[in-house]
C-alpha positions as CSV (number, residue, x, y, z in Angstrom):
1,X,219.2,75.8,303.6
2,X,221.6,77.7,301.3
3,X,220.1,77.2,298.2
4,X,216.6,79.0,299.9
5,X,219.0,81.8,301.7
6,X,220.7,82.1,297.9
7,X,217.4,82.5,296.1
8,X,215.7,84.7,299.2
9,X,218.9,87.0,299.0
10,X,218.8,87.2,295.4
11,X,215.2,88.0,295.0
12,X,215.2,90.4,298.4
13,X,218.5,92.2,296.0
14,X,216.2,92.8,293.6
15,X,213.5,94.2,294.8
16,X,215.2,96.9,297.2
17,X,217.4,97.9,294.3
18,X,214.4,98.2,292.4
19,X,212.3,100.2,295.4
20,X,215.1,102.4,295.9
21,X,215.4,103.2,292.0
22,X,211.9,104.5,292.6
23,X,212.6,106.9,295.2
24,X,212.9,110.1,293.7
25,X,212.7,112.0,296.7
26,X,215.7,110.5,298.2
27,X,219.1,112.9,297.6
28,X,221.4,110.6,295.1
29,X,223.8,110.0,297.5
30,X,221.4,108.5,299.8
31,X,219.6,106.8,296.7
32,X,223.4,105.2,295.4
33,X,224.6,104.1,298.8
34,X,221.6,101.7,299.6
35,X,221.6,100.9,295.7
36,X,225.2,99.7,296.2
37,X,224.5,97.7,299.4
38,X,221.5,95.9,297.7
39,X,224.3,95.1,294.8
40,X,226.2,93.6,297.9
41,X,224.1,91.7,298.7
42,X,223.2,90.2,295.1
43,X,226.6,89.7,295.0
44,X,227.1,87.5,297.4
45,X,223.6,85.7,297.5
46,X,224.4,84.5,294.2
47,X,228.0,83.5,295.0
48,X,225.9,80.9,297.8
49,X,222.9,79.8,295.6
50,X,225.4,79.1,293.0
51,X,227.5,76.8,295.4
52,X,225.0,75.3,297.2
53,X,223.5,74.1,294.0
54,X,226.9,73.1,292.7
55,X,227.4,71.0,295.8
56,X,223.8,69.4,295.4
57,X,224.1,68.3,291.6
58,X,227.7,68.4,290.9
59,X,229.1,67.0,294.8
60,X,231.8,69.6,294.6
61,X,232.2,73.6,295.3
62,X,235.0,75.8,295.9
63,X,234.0,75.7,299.6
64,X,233.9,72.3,300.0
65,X,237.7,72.0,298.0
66,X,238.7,75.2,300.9
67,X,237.4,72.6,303.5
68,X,239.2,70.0,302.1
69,X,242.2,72.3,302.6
70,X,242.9,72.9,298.8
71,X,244.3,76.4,297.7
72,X,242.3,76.3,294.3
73,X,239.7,78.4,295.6
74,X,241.7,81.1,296.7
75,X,243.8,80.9,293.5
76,X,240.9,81.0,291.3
77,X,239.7,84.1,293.4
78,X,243.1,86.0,293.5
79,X,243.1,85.3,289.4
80,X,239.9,86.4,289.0
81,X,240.3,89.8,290.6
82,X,244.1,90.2,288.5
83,X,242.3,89.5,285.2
84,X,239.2,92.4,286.1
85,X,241.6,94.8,287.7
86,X,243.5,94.5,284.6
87,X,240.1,95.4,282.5
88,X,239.6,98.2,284.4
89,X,242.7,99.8,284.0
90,X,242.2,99.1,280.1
91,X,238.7,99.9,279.9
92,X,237.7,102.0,282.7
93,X,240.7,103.9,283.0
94,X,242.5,104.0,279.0
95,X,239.3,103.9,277.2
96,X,236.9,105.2,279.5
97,X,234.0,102.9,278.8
98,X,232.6,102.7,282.6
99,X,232.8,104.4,285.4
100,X,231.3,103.8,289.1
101,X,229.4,106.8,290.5
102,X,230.5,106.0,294.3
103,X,233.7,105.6,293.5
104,X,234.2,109.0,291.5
105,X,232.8,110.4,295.0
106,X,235.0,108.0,296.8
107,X,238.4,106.8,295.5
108,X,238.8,104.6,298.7
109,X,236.2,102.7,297.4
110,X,238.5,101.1,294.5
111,X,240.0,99.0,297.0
112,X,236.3,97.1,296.6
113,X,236.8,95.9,293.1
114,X,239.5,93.2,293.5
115,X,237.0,91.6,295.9
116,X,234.2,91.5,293.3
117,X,235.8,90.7,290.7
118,X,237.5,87.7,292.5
119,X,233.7,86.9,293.7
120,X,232.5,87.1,290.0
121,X,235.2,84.5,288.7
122,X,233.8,81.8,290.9
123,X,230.5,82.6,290.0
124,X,230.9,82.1,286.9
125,X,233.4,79.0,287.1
126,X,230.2,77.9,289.5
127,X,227.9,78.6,286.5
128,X,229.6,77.0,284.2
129,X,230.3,73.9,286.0
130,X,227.2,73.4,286.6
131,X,226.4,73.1,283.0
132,X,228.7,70.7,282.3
133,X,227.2,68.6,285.0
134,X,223.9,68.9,283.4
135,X,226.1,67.6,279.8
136,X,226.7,70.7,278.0
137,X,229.3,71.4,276.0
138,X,232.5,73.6,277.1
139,X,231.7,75.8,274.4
140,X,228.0,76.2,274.6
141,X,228.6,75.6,278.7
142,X,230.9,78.9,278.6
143,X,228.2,80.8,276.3
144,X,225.0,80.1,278.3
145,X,227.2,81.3,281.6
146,X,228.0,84.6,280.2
147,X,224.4,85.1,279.2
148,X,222.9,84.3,281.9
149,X,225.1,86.0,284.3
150,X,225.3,89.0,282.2
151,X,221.5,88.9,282.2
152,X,221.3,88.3,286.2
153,X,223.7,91.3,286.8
154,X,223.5,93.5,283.9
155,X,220.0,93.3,285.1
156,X,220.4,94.6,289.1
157,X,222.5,97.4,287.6
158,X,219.8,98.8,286.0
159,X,218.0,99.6,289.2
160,X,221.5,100.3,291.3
161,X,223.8,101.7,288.5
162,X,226.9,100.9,290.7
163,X,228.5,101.4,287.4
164,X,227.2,103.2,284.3
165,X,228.6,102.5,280.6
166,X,229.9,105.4,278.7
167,X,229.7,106.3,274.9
168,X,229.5,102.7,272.4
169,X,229.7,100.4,275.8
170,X,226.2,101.4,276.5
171,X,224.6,99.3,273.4
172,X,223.7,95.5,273.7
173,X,225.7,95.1,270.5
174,X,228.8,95.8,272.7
175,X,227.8,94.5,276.1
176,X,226.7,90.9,274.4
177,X,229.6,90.1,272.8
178,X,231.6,91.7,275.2
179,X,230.4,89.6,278.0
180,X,230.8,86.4,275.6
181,X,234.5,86.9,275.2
182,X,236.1,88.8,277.5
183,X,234.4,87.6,280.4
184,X,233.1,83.9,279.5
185,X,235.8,82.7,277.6
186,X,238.7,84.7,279.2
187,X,237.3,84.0,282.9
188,X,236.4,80.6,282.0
189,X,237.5,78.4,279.0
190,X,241.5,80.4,278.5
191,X,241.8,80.4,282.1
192,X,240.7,76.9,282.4
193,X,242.7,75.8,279.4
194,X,245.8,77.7,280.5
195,X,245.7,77.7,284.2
196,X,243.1,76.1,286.6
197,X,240.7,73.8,286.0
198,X,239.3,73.8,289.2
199,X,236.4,71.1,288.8
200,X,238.0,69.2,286.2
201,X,235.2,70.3,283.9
């Protein structure tokens, strides 16, 4: 059941961010606002398709350790949104390399990004586990996560732009390696190494 409302929700995502990208007679506010809430709803389709399959294959999730009454989940989250809040101070706000259109029209609206960045650490600790169920290597494991997940989302902002790169950021030869390092092996393998390893992988 959550596996088909993951994949339904992820593939429904899609396709109104796409429609919407489409609808140049919409005013761009209109346009960015249900942009953003298709981007929501990505978000957090993939967070439960990522789970659910965790919890079929690998017989473990973060929701079923917060059931269990275990505070990793909620550590992993809480370190998750430290680590991107401290990229955007560095990135967004010193070197200006992104910037989020709704949120330069609404500064209430960086309140959000703890929350999505917490969300995007336990995707990709959910990725990445599950290819070290399926006997990959950390190394290649971590790799294969950022790619994929950098595709997946990278992807949806295309059609939403809830954030738009700025200057050198813009290029694949920065987003790649970018994604590689400072999110797959900072999110995953250093924190894991360092901090939590919350599946043991």
């Amino acid at each position: 059941m959550a596996i088909s409302f993951g994949i339904i929700g992820v593939a429904l995502a899609y396709a109104g961010a796409f429609l919407v990208s489409r609808k140049s007679d919409w005013r761009e506010g209109k346009r960015q606002a249900i942009g953003d809430a298709f981007g929501v709803l990505f978000a957090v389709a993939l967070f439960v398709l990522v789970e659910a399959v965790l919890y079929r294959f690998g017989n473990t999730s973060f929701t079923a350790l917060l059931l269990q009454g275990s505070s990793i989940p909620v550590a992993v989250f809480v370190a998750g949104a430290c680590i991107g809040m401290a990229y955007e101070y560095v990135w967004q706000f010193g070197y200006h390399s992104w910037y989020y259109p709704s949120i330069e029209k609404r500064r209430i609206l960086l309140a959000a990004l703890p929350l999505f960045w917490g969300i995007f650490m336990l995707i990709m600790q959910d990725t990445y586990a599950l290819l070290r169920v399926a006997g990959i290597g950390a190394f290649f494991a971590a790799s294969i996560t950022a790619l994929l997940q950098g595709a997946l989302i990278e992807g949806i902002n295309l059609c939403t732009r809830s954030w738009v790169y700025v200057g050198k950021s813009e290029s694949l030869l920065t987003l790649v390696p970018g994604w590689i390092f400072f999110l797959a092996f900072v999110f995953i393998l250093l924190f894991n190494r360092l901090f939590i390893n919350p599946f043991g992988f």
